[in-house]
C-alpha angles and dihedrals in degrees: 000000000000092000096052087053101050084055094049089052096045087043084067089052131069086235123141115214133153129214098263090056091049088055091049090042087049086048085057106059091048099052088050077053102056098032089044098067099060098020085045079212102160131018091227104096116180117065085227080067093041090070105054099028092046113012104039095029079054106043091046092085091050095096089059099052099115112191139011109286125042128160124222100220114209093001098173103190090007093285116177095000104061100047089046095050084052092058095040107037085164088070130073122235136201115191115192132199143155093219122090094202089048087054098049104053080047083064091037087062098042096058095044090045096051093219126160113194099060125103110184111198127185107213145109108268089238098050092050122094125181126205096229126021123249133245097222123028101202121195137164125184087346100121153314109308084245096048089045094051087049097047100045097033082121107056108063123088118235094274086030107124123204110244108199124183110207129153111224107034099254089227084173091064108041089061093061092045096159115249119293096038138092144189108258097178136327097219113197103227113208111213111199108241096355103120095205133095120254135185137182115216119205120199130173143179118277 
């Protein structure tokens, strides 16, 4: 039943995604199941949910992710970073939390999953410090768009681009962006069955 539903929600999207990637999608909700009931790791309690509130809401920005290495900033269960590795196995993910439980389902999933382009790290934004930026710096209920742009200032490359999920465009803020960014594109998602509004912000270095 899962399985046909997953298929009804991506066939309302321009998605592309094989066989192999919708068994991997469907492991991963039940891993964030199973795990959820004794981690409490997400309020979103019946795998049905799962697939709109956390895949799809997920997947939706995939067509946006420009380059090869992007870090999910705050990613709580992996969200958006595990659904999009998933989708783009040719691109490298870091996906980045305080929380040790949170972390290690992160592993859990990786190795059930058997994927290959997901670096899960358990720091403070502020504390971590890559060797090398990132093209794309993802985040989803992680902050205000201020805070997030504070916080991460030091992770994107030169060309990187801040991608940040939020639900209501938060108009306020983009008209105070701190010195040195700009506003590269405000793009409407559209989340099937979701019933709320979602946009993906874009910001990038002067």
């Amino acid at each position: 039943m899962l399985a046909q539903r997953l298929d009804a929600l991506l066939a309302q999207t321009s998605l592309v995604v094989s066989d192999p990637q919708k068994q991997q999608l469907l492991q991963l909700v039940g891993l964030l199941h199973k795990w959820n009931k004794a981690y409490n790791l997400t309020s979103v309690r019946e795998p049905d949910d799962m697939l709109v509130k956390h895949i799809l809401d997920s997947l939706v920005v995939s067509p946006w992710l420009q380059g090869s290495r992007f870090i999910d900033v705050g990613t709580g269960p992996g969200l958006p970073g595990l659904p999009l590795a998933i989708l783009n196995p040719d691109k490298q993910f870091v996906l980045l939390d305080s929380l040790g439980k949170r972390i290690r389902f992160i592993r859990q999933v990786i190795h059930e999953l058997g994927l290959t382009n997901v670096t899960p790290v358990q720091s403070r934004v502020e504390d971590y410090q890559p060797e090398q930026g990132f093209d794309g710096v993802l985040s989803r209920a992680f902050a205000s768009l201020l805070d997030m742009l504070a916080w991460c200032h030091h992770l994107p490359s030169v060309e990187g681009r801040f991608l940040a999920l939020k639900g209501v465009c938060p108009d306020e803020e983009l008209t105070c962006l701190p010195a040195g960014l700009t506003l590269q594109a405000v793009q409407p998602l559209q989340v099937p069955e979701l019933g709320a509004e979602r946009h993906l912000i874009i910001i990038k270095r002067q």
